[in-house]
N, C-alpha and C positions, 0 to 999 in steps of 0.2 A: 417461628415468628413471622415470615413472609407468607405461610399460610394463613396466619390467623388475620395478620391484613389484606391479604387479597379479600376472604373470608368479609370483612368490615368494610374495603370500598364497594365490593359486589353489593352488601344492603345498602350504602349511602347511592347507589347508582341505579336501586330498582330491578337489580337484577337478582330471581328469584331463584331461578336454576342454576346457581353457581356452586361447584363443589371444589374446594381446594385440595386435591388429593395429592398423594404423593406420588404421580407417576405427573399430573400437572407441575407439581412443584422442580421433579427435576428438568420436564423440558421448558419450562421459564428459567432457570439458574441457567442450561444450557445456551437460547435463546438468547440472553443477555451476559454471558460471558461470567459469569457469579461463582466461584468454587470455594470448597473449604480449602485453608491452608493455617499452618501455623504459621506466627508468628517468630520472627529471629532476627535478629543482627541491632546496629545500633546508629543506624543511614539516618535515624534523624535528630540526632543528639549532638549532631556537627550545626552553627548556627553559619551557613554557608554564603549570606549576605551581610556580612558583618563589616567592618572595615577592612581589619585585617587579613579577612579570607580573600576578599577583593584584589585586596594588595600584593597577596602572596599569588595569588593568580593571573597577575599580571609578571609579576618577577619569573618565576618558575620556569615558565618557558626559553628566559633568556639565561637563565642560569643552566640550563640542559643543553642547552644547543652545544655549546663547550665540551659535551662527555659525547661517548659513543655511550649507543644501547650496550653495548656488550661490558660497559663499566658503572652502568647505573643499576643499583640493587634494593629488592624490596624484600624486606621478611615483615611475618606475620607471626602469632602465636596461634595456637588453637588447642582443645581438649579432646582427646581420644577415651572416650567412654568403656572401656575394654572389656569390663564385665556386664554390663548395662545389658538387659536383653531385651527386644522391639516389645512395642507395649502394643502392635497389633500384628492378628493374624487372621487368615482362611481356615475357617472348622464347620463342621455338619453342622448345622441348627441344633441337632437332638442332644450337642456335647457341650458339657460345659467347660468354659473357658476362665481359668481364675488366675490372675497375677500377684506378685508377691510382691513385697515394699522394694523399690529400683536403687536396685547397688549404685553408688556414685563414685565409687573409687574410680580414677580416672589419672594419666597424664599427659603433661602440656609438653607438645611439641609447637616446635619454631622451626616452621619452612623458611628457605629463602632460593631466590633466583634472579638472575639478571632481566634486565629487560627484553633484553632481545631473546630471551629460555632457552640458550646455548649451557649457559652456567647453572645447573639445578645444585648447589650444595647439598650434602647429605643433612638429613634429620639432626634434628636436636632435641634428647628426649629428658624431660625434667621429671622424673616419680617423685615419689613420696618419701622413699628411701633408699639410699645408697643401691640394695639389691634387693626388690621388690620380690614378695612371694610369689609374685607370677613367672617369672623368671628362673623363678629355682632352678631348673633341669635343664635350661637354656645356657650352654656351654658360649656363642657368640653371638652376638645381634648385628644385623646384615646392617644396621646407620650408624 
């Protein structure tokens, strides 16, 4: 797409010898700071000017001052994809590369740590069932 408009201001601009190729195109992305990435997380589904955010943002601080880091704790949850295998790789041009529909079986762990990350609590691990088939021959698990 940034080729096909460079491509299109080059004619609006009279310039005849413009070629938008792809060794131009990566040193413009370079040049301006431009990469692919995917997309994640959920930073803007918090409405962070709101009253209430305002409010607690003013509180917060005064309500901490009271604790040590060493007693303030934050956990999170997150998904551990465990059969999931990378949807990219390094291969010869000459070989074919084909992927299969992407297992989704996964579990939710809950990390937690203090503030001060003296305190790392072990893992919390949530499956799907009681004793997952992955697990079978796994006599102890180290969290």
């Amino acid at each position: 797409m940034l080729a096909t408009k460079a491509e299109e201001f080059a004619g609006k601009l009279n310039i005849s010898n413009f070629k938008a190729s792809s060794d131009w195109l990566e040193k413009f992305k370079f040049r301006q700071s431009i990469s692919f990435k995917r997309v994640c997380g959920e930073e803007k589904s918090v409405d962070c000017q709101s009253a209430d955010m305002i409010l607690w943002k003013e509180k917060l601080p005064l309500l901490l001052q009271t604790y040590s880091p060493d007693d303030i704790y934050n956990a999170d949850e997150t998904g551990i994809f465990f059969r999931m295998l990378p949807d990219k790789t390094i291969e010869f041009k000459d070989v074919d590369s084909h992927g299969g529909k992407k297992n989704k079986e996964r579990l939710t762990v809950m990390v937690c740590v203090n503030m001060s990350g003296k305190d790392k609590l072990p893992l919390l691990i949530i499956g799907k069932s009681a004793n997952p088939r992955c697990f079978k021959h796994v006599k102890s698990k180290p969290t």
